[in-house]
C-alpha positions in Angstrom: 13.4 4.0 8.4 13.1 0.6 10.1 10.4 -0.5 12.4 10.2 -4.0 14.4 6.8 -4.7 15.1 5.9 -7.7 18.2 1.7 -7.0 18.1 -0.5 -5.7 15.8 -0.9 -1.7 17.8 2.6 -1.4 17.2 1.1 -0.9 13.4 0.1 2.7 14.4 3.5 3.9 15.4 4.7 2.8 11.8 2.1 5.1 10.4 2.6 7.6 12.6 6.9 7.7 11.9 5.5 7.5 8.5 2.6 9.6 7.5 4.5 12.9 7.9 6.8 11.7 5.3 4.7 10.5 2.7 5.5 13.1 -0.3 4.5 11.3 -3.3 1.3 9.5 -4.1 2.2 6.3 -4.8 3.1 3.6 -1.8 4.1 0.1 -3.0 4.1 -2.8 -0.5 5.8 -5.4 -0.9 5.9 -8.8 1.7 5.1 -12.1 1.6 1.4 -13.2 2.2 0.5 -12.4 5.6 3.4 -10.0 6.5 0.5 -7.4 6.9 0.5 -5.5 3.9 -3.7 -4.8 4.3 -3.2 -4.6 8.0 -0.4 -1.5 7.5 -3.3 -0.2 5.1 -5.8 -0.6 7.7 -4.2 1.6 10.2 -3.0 4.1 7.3 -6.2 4.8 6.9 -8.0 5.1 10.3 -5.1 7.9 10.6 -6.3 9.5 7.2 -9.5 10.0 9.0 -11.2 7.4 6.1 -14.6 5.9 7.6 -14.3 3.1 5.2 -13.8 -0.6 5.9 -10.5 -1.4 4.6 -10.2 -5.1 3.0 -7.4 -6.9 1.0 -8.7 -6.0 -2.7 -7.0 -9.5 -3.6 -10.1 -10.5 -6.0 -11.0 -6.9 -6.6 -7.6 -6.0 -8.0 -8.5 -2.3 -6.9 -10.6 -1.0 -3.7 -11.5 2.7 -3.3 -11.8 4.6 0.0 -12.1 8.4 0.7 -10.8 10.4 2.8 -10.9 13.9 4.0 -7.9 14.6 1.6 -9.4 12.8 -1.1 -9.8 9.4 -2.7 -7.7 6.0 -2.1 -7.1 3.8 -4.2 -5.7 0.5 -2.8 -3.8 -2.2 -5.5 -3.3 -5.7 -5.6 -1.6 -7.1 -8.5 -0.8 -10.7 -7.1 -2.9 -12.0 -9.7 -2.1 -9.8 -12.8 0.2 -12.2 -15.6 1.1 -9.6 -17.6 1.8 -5.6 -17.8 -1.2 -5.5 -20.4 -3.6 -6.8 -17.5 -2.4 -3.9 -15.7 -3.0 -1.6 -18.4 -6.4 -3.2 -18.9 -7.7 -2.3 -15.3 -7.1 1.7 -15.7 -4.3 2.0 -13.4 -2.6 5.0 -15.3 -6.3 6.7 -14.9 -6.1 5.6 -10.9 -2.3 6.5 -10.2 -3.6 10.8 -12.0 -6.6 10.6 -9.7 -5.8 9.4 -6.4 -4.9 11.5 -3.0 -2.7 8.0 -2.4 -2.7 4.9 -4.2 -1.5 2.5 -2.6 -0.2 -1.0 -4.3 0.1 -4.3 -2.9 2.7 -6.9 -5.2 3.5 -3.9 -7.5 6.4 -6.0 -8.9 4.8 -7.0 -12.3 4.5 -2.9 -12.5 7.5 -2.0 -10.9 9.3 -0.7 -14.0 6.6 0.9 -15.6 7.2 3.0 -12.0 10.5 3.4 -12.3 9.8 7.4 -13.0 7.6 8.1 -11.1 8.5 9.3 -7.6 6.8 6.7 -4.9 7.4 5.1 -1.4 8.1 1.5 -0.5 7.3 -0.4 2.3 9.1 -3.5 2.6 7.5 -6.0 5.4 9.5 -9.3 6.6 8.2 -11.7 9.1 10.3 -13.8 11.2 8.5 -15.8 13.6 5.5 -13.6 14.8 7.3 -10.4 14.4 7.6 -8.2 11.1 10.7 -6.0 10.0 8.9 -3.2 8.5 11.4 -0.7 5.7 10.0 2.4 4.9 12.3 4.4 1.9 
């Protein structure tokens, strides 16, 4: 699925195309900084009926949110130099106990993945629109 996106309500349509298709719990994101990975989060979850805040977990590594369905668990391993740092913050513990967890730069984890089933949302900006890839 492939979504273009001129203004930031045009996020909701993308998660509502999407939600209904979400099978698996794990959702990678993957874009540049400021293609609107946390904003695509943001609207996820206000449609998940979460009441949390939703914010980039870029110095957090990992935020938590509930929902109705259960918790959320949002990445972001921008900062991680290694596989073992990813190790060392739980994530196998997170990925068994989350509704949806949702991972922002998930390359450095990407093969460990590999196996698991997931989703991947790919965002590209050009100029002030983004070229959103759901598969």
């Amino acid at each position: 699925m492939n979504f273009n996106i001129n203004t930031i309500e045009e996020w909701q349509k993308v998660v509502d195309e999407i939600l209904p298709k979400l099978q698996h719990n794990i959702l990678l994101l993957k874009g540049n900084l400021g293609a609107g990975k946390t904003t695509f989060t943001q609207f996820l979850l206000k449609s998940l009926e979460s009441k949390d805040e939703v914010s980039s977990p870029t110095y957090a590594i990992v935020n938590e949110y509930h929902s109705p369905k259960g918790k959320i668990f949002h990445f972001d391993l921008y900062r991680m130099k290694n596989i073992g740092e990813v190790y060392d913050i739980g994530i196998e513990e997170y990925l068994d106990s989350g509704f949806l967890n949702i991972i922002e730069w998930p390359e450095i984890y990407e093969e460990e993945l590999a196996d698991l089933p997931h989703h991947e949302i790919s965002i590209e900006t050009s100029g002030d629109s983004r070229i959103v890839n759901f598969h």
